[in-house]
C-alpha positions as CSV (number, residue, x, y, z in Angstrom):
1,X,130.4,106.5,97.0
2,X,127.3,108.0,98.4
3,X,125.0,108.9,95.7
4,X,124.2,112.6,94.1
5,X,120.8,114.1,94.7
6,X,119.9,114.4,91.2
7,X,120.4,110.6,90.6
8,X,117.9,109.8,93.1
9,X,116.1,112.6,91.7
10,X,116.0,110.8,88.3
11,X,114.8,107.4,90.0
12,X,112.2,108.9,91.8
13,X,111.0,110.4,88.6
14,X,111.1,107.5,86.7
15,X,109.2,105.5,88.7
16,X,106.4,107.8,89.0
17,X,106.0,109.4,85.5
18,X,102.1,109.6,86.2
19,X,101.8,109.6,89.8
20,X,101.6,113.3,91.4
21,X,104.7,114.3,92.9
22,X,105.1,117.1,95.5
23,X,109.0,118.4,95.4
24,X,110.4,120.4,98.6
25,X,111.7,123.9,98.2
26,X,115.4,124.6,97.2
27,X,117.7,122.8,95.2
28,X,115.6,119.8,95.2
29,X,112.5,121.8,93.5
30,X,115.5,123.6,90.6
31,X,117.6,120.3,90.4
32,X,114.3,118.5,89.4
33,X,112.8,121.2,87.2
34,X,116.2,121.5,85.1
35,X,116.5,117.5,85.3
36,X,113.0,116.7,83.8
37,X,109.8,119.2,84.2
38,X,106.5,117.7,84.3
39,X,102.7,118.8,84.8
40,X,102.3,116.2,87.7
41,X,105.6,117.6,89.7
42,X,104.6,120.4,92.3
43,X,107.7,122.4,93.0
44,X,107.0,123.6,96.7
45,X,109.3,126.6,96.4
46,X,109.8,128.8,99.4
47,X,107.9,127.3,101.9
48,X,110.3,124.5,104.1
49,X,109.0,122.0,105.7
50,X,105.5,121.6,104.5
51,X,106.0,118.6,101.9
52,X,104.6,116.3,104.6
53,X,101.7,118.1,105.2
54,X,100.8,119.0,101.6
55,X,101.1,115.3,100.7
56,X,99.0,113.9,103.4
57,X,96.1,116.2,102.4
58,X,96.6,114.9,98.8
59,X,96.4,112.0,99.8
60,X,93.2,112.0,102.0
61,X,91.7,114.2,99.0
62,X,92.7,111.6,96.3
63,X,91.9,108.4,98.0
64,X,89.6,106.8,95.3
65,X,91.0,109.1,92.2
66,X,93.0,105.4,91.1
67,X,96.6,107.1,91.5
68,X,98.8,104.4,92.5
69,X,100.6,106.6,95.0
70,X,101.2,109.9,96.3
71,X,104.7,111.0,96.7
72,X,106.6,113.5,98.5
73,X,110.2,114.0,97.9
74,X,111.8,116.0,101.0
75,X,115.1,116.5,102.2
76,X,116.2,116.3,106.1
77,X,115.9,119.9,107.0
78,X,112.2,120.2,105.9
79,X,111.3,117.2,107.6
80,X,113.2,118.0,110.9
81,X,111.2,121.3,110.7
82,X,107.6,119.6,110.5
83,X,107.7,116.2,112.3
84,X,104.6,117.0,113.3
85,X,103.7,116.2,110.3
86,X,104.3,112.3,110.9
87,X,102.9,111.8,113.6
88,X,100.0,112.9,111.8
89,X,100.2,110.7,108.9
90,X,100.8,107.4,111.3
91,X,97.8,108.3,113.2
92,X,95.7,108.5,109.9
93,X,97.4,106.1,107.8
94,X,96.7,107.0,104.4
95,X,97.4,103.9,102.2
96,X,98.3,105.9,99.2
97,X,101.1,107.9,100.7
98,X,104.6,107.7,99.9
99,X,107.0,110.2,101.6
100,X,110.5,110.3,100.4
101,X,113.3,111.8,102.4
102,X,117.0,112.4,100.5
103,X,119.0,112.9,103.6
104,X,122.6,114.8,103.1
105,X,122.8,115.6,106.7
106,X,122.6,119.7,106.2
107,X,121.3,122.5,105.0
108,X,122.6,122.6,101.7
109,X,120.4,125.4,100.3
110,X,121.5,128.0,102.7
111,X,125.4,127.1,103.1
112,X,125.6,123.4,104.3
113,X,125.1,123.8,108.1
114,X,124.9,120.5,110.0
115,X,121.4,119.0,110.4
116,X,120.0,116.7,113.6
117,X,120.1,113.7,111.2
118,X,123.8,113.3,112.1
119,X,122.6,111.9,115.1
120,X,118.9,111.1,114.4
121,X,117.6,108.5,111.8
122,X,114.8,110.0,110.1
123,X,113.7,106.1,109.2
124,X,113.6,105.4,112.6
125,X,111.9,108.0,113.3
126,X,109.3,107.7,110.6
127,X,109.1,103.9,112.0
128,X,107.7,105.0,115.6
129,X,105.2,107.3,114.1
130,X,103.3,103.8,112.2
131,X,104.8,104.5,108.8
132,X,106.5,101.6,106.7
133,X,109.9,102.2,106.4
134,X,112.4,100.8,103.5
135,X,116.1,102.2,103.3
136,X,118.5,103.1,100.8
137,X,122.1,103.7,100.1
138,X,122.1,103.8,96.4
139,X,120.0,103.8,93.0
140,X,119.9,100.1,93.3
141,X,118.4,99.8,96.3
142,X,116.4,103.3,95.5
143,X,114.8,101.8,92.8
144,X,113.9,98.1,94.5
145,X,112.9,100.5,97.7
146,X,110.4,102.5,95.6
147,X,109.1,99.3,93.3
148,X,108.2,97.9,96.7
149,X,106.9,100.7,98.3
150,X,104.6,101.7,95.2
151,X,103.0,98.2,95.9
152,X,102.5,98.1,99.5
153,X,99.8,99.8,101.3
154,X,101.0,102.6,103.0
155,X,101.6,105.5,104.5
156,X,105.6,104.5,103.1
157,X,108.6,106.3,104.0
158,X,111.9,105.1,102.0
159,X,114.6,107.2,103.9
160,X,118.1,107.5,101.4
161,X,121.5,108.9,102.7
162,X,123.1,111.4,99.9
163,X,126.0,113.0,99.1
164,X,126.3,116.6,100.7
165,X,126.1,119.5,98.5
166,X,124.1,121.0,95.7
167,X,124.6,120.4,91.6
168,X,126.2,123.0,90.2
169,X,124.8,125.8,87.4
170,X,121.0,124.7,87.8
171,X,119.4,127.6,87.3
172,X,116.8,129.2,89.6
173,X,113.0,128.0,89.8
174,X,111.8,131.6,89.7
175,X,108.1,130.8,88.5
176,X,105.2,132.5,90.9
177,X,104.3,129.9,93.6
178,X,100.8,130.4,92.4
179,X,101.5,129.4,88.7
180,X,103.1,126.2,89.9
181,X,100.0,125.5,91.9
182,X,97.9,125.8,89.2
183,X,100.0,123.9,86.6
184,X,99.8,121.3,89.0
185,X,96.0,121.4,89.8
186,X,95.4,121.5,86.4
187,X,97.2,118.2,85.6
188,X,95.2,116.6,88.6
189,X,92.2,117.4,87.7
190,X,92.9,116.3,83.7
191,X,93.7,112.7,85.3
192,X,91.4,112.2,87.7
């Protein structure tokens, strides 16, 4: 059985309860906000696609601030969008970056239309661009893809396949974009 977004959601959070993470727009930013809210979680609501670049800036920004990663939790659709964006972090190779992509092959947010991942592996993908590239199929191999990702000098990319669809009755993330930012800044600048 493929494995619920909010369950990797939960890993993911688990294994970083002090690293900043940077959560891509829709149901990934509400599942994790009803699932467990936290200070170093930025909820990039509304703005698709830019979880890749946002993290590779962190990361170049916090290079010596002693976080053991950086990590970006996106989903298929926002990384199809910005590709770009990978290119960009193989050519720079931040060590401290770890991009995660939970791939349900569709646009679940906006009604579950198909994505390109059907036919493309994001991993692969990732691969060509210089990144190091661990896969997984379920929390097991989630968590022992993250454990050794968090230890290996990066830029990381652990791609996971998930079940399609959204949780059902998480509420909206209706907080100002600018309010998250600043939660989030705040916390940052309180740790390092």
């Amino acid at each position: 059985m493929t494995t619920a977004r909010m369950d990797a959601l939960r890993v993911i959070a688990n294994e970083f309860a002090a690293e900043p993470v940077v959560y891509t727009c829709g149901s990934t930013s509400r599942e994790m906000a009803a699932l467990d809210r936290r200070d170093n979680h930025l909820y990039v609501v509304d703005s698709m696609g830019l979880v890749s670049s946002i993290l590779l800036g962190l990361s170049l920004g916090l290079e010596s601030a002693g976080h053991r990663k950086i990590v970006g939790v996106e989903g298929d659709g926002g990384m199809l969008m910005n590709l770009n964006a990978l290119a960009s972090i193989g050519y720079l190779q931040p060590e401290n970056l770890l991009l995660v992509t939970l791939d349900n092959q569709q646009y679940a947010s906006t009604g579950g239309q198909a994505t390109f991942t059907t036919q493309l592996d994001l991993g692969d993908i990732a691969e060509s661009c210089g990144l190091k590239v661990w896969r997984a199929d379920d929390v097991e191999t989630l968590q022992q893809s993250l454990t050794e990702a968090a230890a290996t000098a990066g830029p990381c990319f652990v791609h996971m396949r998930i079940a399609p669809g959204n949780a059902s009755g998480i509420p909206l993330l209706l907080d100002d974009p600018v309010t998250l930012g600043h939660t989030f800044t705040q916390w940052l600048a309180s740790v390092s």
